[in-house]
PAZAPA-4460 file (N, C-alpha, C; in steps of 0.05 Angstrom, whole numbers, plus 32768, in hexadecimal, padded with zeros to 4 digits):
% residues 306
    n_x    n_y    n_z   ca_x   ca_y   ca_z    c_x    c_y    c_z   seq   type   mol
   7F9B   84BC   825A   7FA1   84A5   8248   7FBB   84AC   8239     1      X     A
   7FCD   849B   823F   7FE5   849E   822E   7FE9   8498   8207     2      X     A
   7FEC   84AE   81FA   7FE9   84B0   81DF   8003   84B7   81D2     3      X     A
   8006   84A8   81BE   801D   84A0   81B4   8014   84B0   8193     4      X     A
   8027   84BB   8186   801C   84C7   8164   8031   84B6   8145     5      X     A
   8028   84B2   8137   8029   849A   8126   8026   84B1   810E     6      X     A
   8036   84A9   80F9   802F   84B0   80DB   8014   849B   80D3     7      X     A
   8019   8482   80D3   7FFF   8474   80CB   7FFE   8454   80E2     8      X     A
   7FE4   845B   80E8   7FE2   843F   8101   7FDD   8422   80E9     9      X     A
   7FE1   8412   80E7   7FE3   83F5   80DF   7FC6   83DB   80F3    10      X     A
   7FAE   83E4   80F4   7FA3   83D1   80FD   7FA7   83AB   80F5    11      X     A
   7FB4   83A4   80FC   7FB6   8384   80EE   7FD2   8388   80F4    12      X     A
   7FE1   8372   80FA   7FF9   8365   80F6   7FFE   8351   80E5    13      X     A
   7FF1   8349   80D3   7FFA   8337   80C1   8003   832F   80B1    14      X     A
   8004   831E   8096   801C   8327   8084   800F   8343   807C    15      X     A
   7FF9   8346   8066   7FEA   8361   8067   8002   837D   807A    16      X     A
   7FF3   837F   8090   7FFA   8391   80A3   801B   8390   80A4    17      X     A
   8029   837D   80A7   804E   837D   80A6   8059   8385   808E    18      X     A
   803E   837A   807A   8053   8385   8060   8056   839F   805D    19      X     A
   8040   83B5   8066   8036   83CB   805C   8049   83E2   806A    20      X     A
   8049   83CD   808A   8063   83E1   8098   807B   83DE   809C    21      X     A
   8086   83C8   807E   80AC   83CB   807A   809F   83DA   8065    22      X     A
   8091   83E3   804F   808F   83FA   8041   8092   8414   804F    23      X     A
   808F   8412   805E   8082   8438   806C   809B   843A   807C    24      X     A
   80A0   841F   808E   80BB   8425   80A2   80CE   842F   808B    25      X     A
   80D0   841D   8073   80E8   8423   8068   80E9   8445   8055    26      X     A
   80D4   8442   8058   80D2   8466   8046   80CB   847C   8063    27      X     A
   80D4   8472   807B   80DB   8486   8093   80C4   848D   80A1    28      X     A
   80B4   8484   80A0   8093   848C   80AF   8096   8486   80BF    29      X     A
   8083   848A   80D3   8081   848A   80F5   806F   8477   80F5    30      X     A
   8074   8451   80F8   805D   8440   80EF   8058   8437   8115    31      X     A
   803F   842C   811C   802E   841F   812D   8026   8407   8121    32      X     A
   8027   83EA   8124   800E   83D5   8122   800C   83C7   8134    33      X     A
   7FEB   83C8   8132   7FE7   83BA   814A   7FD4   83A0   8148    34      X     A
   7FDF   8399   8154   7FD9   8375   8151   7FCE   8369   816A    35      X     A
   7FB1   835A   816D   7FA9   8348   8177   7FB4   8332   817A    36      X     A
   7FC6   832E   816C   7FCA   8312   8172   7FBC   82F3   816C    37      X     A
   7FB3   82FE   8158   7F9D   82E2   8149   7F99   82E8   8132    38      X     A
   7FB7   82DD   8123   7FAC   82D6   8109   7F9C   82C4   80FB    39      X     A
   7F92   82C7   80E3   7F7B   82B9   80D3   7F80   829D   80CF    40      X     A
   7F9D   8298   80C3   7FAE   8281   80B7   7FBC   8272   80D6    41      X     A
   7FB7   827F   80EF   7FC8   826F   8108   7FC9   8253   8105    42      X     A
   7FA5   8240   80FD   7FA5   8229   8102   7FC2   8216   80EE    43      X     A
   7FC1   8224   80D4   7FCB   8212   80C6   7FEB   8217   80CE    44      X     A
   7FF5   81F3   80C0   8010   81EF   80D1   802C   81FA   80B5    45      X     A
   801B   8201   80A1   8031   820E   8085   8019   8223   8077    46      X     A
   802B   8236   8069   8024   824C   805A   802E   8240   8039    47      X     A
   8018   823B   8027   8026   823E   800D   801D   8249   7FF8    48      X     A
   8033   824E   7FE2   8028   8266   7FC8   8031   8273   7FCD    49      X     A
   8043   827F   7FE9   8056   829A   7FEB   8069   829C   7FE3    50      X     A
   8078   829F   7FCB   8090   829B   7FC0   80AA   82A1   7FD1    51      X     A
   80B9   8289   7FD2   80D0   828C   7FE1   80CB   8285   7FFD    52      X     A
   80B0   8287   8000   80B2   8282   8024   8094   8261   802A    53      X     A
   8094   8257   800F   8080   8245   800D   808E   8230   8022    54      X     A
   8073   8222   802D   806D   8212   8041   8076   8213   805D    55      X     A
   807D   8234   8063   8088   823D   807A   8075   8240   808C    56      X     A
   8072   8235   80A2   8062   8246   80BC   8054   8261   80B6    57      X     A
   803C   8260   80C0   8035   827B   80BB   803F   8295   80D1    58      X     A
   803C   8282   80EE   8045   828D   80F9   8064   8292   80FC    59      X     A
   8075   828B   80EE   808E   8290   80EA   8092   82A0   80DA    60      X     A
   8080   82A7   80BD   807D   82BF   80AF   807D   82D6   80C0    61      X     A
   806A   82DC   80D3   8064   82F0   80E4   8079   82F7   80F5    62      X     A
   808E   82E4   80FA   80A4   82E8   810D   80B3   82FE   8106    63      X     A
   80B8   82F4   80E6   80D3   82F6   80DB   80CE   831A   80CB    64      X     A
   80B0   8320   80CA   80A5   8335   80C0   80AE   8345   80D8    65      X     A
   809C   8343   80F4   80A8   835B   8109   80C9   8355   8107    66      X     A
   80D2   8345   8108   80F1   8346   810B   80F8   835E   80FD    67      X     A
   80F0   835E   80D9   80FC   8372   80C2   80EF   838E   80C9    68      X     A
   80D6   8391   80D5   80C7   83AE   80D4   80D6   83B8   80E9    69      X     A
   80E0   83AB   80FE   80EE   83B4   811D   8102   83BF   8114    70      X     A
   8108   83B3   80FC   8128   83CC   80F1   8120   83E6   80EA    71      X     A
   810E   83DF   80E3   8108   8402   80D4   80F8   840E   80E8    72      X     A
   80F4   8412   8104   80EA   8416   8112   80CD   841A   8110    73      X     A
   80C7   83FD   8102   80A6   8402   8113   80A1   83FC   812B    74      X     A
   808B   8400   8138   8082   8400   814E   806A   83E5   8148    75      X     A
   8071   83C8   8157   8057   83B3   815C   804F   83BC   8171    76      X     A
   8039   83BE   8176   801F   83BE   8191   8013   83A5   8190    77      X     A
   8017   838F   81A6   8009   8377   81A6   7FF2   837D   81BA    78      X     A
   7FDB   838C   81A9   7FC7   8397   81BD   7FA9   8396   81A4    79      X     A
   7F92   839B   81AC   7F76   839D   81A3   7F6B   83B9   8197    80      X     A
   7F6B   83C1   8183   7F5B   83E0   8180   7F3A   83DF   818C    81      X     A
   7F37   83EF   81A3   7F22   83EF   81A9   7F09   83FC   819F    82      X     A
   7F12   8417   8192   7F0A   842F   8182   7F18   843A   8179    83      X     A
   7F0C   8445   8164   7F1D   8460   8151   7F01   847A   8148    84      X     A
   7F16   848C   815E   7F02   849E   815B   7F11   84B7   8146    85      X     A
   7F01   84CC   8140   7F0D   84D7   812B   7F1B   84E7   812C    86      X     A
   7F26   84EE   8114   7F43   84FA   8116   7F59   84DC   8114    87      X     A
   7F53   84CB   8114   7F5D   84A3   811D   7F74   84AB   8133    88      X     A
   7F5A   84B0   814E   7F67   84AA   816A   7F5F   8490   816B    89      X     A
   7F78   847D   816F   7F75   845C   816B   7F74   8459   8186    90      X     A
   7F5D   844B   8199   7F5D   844A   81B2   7F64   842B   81B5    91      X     A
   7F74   8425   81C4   7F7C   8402   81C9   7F73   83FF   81EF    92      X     A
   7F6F   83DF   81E4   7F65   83D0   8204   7F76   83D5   8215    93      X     A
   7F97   83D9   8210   7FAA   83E7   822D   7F9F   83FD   8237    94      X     A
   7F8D   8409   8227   7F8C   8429   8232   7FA3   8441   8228    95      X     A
   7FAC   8435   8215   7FC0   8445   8207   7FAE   844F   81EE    96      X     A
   7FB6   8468   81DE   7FA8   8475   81CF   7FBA   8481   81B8    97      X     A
   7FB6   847B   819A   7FD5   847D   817D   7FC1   848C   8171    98      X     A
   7FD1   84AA   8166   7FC1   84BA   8162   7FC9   84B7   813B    99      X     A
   7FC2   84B0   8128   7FC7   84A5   8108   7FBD   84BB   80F8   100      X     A
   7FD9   84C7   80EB   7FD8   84D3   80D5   7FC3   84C2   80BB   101      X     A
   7FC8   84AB   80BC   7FB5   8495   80A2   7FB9   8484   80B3   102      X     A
   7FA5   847B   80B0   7F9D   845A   80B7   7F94   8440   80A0   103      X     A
   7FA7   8432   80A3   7FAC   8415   8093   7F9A   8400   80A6   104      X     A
   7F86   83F3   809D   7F74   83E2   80A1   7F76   83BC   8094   105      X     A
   7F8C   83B1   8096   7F91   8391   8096   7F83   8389   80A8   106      X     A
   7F6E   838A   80A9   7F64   837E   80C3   7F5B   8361   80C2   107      X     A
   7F58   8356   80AE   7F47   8339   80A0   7F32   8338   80AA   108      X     A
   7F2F   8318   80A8   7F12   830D   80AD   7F13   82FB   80C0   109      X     A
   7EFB   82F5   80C7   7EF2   82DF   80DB   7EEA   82C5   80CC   110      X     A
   7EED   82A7   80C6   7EE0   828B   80BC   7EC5   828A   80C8   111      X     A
   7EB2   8290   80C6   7E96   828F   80CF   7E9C   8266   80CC   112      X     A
   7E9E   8250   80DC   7EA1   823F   80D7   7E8A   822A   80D9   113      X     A
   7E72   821A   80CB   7E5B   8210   80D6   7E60   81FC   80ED   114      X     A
   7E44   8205   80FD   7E49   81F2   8115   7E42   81D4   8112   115      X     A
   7E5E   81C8   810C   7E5F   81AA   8109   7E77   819D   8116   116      X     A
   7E6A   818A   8127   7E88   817F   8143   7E99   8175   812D   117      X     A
   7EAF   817F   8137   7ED1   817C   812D   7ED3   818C   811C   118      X     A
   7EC4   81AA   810C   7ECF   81BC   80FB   7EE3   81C9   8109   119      X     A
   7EE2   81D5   8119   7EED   81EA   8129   7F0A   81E3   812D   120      X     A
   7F09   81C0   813B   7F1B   81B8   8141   7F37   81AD   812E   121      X     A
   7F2F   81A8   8115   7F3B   819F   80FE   7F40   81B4   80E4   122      X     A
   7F39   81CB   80F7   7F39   81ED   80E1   7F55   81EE   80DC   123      X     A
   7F56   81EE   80C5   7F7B   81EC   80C3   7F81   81DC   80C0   124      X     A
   7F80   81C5   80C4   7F8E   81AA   80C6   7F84   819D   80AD   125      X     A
   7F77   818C   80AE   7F68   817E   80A0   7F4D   8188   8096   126      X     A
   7F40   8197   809A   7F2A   81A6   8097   7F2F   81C8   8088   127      X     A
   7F35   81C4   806E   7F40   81DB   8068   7F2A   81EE   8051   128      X     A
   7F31   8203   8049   7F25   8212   803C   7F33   8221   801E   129      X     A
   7F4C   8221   801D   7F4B   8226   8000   7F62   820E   7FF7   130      X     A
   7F64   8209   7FE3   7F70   81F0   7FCF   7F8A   8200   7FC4   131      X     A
   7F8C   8219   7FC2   7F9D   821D   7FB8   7FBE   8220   7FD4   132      X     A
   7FB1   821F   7FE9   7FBE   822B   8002   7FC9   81FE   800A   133      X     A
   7FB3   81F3   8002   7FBA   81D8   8012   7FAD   81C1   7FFC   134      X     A
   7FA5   81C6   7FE5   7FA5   81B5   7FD1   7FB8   81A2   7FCB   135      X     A
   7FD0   81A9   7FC7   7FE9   8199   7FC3   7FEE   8188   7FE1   136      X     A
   7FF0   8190   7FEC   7FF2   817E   800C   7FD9   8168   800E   137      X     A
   7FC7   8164   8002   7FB0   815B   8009   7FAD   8148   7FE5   138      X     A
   7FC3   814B   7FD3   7FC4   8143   7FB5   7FB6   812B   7FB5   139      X     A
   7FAD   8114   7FA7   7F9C   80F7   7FA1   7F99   80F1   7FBC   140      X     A
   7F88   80FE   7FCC   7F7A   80F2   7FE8   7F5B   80EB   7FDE   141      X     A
   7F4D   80DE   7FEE   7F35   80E1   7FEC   7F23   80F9   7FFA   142      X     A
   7F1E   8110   7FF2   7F1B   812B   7FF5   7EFB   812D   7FF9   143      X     A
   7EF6   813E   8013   7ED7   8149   800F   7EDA   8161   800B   144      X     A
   7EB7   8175   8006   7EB4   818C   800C   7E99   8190   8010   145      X     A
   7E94   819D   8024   7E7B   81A9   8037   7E66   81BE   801C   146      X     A
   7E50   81BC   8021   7E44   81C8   801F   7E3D   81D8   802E   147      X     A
   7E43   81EB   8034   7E3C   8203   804D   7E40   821D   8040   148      X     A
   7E3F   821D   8022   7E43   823A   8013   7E3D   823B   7FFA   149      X     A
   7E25   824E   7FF1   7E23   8258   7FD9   7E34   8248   7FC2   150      X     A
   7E52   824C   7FCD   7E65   824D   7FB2   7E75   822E   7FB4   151      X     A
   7E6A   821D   7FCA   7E74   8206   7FD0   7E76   81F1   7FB7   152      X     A
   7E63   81F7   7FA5   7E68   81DD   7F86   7E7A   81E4   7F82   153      X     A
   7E7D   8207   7F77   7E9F   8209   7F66   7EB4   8207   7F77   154      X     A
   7EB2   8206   7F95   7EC7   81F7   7FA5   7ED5   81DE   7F9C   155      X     A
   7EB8   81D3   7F96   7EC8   81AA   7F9C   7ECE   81A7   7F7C   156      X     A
   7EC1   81C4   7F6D   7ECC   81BD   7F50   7EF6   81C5   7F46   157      X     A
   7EF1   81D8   7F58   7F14   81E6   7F65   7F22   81CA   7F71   158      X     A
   7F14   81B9   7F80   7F29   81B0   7F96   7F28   8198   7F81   159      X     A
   7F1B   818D   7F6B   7F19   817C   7F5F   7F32   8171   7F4E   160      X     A
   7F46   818C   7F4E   7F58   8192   7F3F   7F6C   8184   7F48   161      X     A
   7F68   8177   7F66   7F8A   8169   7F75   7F80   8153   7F7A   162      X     A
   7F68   8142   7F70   7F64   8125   7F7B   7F48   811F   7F67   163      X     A
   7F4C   8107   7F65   7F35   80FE   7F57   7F22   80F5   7F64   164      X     A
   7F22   80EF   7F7B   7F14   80EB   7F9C   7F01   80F9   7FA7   165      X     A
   7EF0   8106   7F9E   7EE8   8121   7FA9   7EC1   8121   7FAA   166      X     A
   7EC0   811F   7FC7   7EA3   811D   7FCF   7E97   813C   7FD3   167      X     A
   7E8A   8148   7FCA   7E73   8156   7FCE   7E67   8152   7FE1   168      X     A
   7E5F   815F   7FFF   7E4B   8151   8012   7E36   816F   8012   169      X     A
   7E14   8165   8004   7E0E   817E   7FFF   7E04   8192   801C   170      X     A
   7DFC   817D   8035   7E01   818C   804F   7DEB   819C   804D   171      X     A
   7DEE   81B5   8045   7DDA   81CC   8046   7DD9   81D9   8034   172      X     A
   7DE0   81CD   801B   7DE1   81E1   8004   7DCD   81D3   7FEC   173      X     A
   7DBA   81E4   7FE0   7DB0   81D8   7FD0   7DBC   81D7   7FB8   174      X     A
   7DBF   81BD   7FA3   7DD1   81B9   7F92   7DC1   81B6   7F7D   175      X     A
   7DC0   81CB   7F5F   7DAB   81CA   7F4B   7DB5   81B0   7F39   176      X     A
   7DA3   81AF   7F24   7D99   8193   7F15   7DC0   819A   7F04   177      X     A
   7DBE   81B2   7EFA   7DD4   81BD   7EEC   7DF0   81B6   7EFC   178      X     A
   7DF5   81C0   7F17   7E0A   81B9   7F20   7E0D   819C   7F2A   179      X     A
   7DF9   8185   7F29   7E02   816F   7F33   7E0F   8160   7F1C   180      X     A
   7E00   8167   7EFE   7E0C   815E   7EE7   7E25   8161   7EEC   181      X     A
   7E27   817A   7EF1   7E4E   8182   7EE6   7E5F   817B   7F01   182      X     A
   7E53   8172   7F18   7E63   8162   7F2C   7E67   814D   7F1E   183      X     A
   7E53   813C   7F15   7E55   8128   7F05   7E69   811A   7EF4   184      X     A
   7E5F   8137   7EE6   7E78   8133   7ED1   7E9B   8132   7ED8   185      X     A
   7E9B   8145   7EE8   7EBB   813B   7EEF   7EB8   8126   7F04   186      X     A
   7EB0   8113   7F07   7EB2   80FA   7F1E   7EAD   8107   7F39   187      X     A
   7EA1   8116   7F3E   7EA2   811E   7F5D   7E86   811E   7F66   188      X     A
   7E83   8100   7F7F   7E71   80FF   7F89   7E62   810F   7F93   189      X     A
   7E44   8110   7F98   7E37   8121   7FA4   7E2A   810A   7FB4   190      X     A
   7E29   811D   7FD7   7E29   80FE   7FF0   7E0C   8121   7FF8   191      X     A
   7DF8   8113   7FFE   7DDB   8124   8003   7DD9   811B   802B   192      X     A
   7DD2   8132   802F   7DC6   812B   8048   7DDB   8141   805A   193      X     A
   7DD3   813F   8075   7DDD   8156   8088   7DFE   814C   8099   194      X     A
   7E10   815A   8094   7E20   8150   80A1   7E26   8157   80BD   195      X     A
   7E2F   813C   80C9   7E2B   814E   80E8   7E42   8148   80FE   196      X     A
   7E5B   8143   80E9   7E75   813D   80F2   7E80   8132   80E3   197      X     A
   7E9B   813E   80EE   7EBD   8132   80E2   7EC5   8117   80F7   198      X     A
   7EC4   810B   80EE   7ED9   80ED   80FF   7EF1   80F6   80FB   199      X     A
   7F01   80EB   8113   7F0F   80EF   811E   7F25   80D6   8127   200      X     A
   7F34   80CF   811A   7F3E   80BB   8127   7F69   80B4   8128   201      X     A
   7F6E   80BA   8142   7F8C   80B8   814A   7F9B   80D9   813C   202      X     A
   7F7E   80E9   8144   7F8C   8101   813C   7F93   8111   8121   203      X     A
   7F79   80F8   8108   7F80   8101   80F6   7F5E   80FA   80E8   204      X     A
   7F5A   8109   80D9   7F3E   810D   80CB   7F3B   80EC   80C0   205      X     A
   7F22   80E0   80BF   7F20   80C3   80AE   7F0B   80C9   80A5   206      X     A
   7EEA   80D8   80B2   7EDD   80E0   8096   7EC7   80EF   809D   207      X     A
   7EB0   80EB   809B   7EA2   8106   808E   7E7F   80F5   809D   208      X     A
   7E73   80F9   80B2   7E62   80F2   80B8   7E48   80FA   80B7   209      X     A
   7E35   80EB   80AB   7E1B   80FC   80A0   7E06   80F0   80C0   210      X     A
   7DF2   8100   80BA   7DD5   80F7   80C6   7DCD   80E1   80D1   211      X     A
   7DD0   80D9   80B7   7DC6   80B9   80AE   7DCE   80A6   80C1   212      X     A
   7DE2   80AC   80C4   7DFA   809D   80DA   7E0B   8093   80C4   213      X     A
   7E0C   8099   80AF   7E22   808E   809D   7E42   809D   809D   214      X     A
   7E51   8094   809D   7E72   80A4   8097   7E77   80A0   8081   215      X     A
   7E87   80B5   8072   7E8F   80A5   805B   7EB0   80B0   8062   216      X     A
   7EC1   809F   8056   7EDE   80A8   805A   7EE8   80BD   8047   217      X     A
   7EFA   80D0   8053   7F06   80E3   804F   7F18   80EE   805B   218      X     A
   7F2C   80F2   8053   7F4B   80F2   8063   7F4C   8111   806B   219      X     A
   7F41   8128   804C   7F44   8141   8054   7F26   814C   8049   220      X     A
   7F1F   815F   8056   7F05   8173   804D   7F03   8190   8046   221      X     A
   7EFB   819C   8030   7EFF   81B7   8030   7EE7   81C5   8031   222      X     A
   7EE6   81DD   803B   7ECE   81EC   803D   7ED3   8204   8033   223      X     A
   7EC1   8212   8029   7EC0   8232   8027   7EB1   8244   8038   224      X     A
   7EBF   824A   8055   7EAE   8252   806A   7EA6   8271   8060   225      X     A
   7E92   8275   806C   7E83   8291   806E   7E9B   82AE   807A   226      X     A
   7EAA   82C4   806A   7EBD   82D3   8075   7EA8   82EC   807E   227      X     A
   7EB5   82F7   8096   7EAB   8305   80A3   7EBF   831B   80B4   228      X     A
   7EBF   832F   80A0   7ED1   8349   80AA   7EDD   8349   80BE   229      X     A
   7EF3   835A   80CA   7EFE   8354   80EA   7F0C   836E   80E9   230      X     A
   7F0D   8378   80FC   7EEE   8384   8107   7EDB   8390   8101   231      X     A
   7EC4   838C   80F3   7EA6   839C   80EC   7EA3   83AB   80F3   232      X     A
   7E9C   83B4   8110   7E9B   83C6   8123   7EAD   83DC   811B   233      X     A
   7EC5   83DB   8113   7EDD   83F0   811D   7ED6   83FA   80FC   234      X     A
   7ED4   83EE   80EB   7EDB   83EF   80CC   7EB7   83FE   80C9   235      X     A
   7EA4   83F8   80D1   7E82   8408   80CC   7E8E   8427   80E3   236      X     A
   7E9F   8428   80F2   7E99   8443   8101   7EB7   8457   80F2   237      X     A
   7EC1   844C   80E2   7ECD   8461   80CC   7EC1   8466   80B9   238      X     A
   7EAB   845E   80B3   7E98   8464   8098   7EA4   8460   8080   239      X     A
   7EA9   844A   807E   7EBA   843F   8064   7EA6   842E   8056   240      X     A
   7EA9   8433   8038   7E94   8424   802D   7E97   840A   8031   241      X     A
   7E86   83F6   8031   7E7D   83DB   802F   7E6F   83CF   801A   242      X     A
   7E79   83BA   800D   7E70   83AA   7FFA   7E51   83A1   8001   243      X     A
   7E47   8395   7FEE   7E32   8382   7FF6   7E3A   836D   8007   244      X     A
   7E52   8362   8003   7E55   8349   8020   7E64   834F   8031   245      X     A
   7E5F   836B   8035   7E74   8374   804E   7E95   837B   8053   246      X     A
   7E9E   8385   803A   7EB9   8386   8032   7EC1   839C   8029   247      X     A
   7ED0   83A4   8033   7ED8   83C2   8035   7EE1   83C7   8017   248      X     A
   7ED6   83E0   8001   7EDA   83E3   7FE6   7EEB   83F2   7FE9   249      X     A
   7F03   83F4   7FD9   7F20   8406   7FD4   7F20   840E   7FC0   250      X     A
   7F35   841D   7FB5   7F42   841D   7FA3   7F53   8411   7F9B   251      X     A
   7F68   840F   7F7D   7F7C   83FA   7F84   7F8E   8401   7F89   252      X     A
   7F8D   8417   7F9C   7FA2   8421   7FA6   7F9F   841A   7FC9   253      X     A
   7F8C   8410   7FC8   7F7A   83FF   7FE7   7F6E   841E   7FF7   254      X     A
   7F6C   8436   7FEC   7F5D   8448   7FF9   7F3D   8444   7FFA   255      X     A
   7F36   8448   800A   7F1E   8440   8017   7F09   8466   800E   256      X     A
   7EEF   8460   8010   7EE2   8477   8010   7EE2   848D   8025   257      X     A
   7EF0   8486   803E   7EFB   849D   8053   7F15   84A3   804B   258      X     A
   7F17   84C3   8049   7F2A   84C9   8049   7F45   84C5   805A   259      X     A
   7F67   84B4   8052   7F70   84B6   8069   7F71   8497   8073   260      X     A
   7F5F   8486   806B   7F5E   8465   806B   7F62   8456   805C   261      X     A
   7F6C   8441   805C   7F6D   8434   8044   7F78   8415   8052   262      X     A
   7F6C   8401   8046   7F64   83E9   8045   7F6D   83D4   8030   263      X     A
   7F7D   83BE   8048   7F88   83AD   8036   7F85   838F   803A   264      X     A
   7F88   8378   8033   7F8B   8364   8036   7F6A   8357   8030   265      X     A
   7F65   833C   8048   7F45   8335   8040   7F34   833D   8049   266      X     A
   7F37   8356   8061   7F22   8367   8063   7F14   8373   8043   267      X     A
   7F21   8375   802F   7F21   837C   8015   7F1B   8369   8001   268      X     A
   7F27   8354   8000   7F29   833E   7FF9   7F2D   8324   8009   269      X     A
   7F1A   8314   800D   7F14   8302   801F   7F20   82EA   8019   270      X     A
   7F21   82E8   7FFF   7F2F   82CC   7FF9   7F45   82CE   7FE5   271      X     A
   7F57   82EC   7FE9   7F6E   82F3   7FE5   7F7F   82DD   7FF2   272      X     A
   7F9C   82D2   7FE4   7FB6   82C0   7FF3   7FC9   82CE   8003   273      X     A
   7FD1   82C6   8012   7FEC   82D5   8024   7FFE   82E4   801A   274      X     A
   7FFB   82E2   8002   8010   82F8   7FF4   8003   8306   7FE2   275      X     A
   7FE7   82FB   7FDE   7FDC   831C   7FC9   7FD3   8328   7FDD   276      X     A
   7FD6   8324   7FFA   7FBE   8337   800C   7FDD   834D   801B   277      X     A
   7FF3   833C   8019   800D   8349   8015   8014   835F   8005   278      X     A
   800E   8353   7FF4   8014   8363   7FD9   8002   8381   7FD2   279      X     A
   7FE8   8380   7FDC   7FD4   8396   7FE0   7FDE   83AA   7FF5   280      X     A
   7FE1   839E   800F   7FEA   83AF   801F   8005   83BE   8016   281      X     A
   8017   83AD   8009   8031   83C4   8006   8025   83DB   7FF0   282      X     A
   8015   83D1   7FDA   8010   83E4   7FCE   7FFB   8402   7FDE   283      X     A
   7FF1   83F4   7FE9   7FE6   8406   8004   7FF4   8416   8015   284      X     A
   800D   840A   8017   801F   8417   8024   802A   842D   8019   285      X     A
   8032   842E   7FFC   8040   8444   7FE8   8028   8453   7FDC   286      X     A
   8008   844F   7FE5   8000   8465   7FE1   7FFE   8479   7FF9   287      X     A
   7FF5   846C   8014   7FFC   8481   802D   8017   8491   802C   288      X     A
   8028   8486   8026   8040   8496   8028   803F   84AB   8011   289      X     A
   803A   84A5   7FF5   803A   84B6   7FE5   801F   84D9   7FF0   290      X     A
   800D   84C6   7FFD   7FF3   84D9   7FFE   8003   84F1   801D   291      X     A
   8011   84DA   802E   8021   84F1   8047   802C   8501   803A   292      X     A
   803C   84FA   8024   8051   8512   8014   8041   8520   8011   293      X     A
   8021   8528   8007   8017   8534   7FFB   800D   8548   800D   294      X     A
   8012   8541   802D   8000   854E   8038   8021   855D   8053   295      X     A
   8038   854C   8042   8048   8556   8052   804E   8574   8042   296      X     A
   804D   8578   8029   804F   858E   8012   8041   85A5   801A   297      X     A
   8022   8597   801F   8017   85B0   8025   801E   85C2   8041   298      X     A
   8022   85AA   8055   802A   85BB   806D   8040   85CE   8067   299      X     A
   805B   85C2   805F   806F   85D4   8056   806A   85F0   8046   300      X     A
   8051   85EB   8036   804C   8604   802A   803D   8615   803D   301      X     A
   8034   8603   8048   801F   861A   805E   8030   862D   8075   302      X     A
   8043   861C   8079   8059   8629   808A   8070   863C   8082   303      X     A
   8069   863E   8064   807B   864C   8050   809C   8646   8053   304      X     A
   8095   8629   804D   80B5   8625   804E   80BE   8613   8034   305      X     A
   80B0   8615   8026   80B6   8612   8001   80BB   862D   7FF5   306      X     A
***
């Protein structure tokens, strides 16, 4: 198996993972990331809240990131980590094998999305999940939001903030005597019963279909889907601690409880924005490099050349 050796491997390519390795390329490290090729944000057609680069393609963010790390010679791998065994021999689906001084973990999450015809299809589009990312694009519409989560009231109480329009559909969530008052109170309907589709019409969302056989109209819908680590598997066989909901605990320096790892973006934070999950990883980045110095010191002393 052909094996390649890395100061620190970069699982994730994303903003996360690009930001972390123009830090490291530019402070001279030997960087690796490797990227699947499926980012979290693909569906949607703009990125916003990133200062300076608001309502840009996401996937044009990503372009323009390998463009800048390629100067400083990092190395992209558009390939799968299959395993990481220890010592972080990073084994990939080519059959190629990156042997990582530290390993940086951007890996994100997965949208656990409920099974209801036209979510999937309207993920991104019209069917969105945070207000602060697509609130303004969606401003005095007539607005839904799903019940499909624990935290779904203070959703539609968040999205309540860009339209006075705003249906509650409680779906599967039970809604107490306490929270229907305070839907109430700010004007936002509560619509009861099981929803069991998005209408669909000339390519653009029209509304929100219950059980009953009733629709009610709705131009856009927001949900707060269920997040779900990416990859589980790879992140439980480094022995890195785990939250109660499955989220890798750091420091805020994003070091993880294995020595040697460290963890950034919404593997960490799940409902972190494109630029705080940015912003973690670079700081992630200037602690690996500070911690290599530490370990480049000792070698030099060991070799008695201080």
């Amino acid at each position: 198996m052909e094996q390649h050796n890395y100061d620190v491997v970069i699982v994730g390519g994303g903003a996360a993972g690009l930001s972390a390795a123009l830090v490291l390329g530019r402070a001279r490290r030997s960087v690796a990331v490797i990227d699947a090729g499926a980012p979290r944000n693909a569906p949607a057609a703009h990125m916003q809240g990133f200062l300076s680069r608001d309502g840009m393609p996401p996937l044009e963010l990503l372009a323009a990131g390998r463009d800048e790390v390629a100067g400083y010679g990092v190395e992209i791998l558009n390939d799968t980590v299959t395993q990481i065994e220890p010592g972080f021999v990073v084994g990939l689906a080519s059959g190629v094998a990156i042997s990582a001084r530290r390993l940086l973990m951007p890996t994100g999450v997965t949208d656990d999305l409920p099974a209801i015809a036209g979510v999937r299809e309207r993920w991104g589009r019209d069917l969105l999940h945070c207000p602060y990312c697509h609130g303004w694009e969606v401003r005095d519409q007539p607005l839904g939001v799903l019940g499909t989560h624990p935290g779904a009231v203070m959703h539609a109480q968040l999205v309540r903030q860009w339209s006075d329009d705003v249906v509650f559909f409680t779906h599967t969530t039970v809604v107490s005597a306490q929270e229907r008052t305070q839907l109430d109170a700010r004007g936002i309907r509560v619509v009861d019963g099981e929803v069991v589709g998005l209408v669909v019409e000339a390519d653009r969302l029209t509304g929100v279909a219950l059980a009953d056989g009733s629709v009610v109209a709705r131009t856009a819908v927001f949900i707060r889907p269920r997040n779900v680590p990416h990859p589980g598997g790879l992140l439980a066989g480094l022995g890195v601690d785990i939250n109660a909901e499955g989220f890798v605990v750091v420091d805020r320096d994003g070091r993880t409880s294995t020595p040697g790892v460290w963890a950034a973006g919404n593997v960490v934070a799940p409902r972190a924005s494109v630029i705080a999950a940015a912003g973690a990883a670079a700081t992630a980045a200037m602690a690996i490099n500070a911690d290599l110095v530490q370990e480049d010191i000792q070698r030099c002393a060991h070799h008695g050349n201080l």
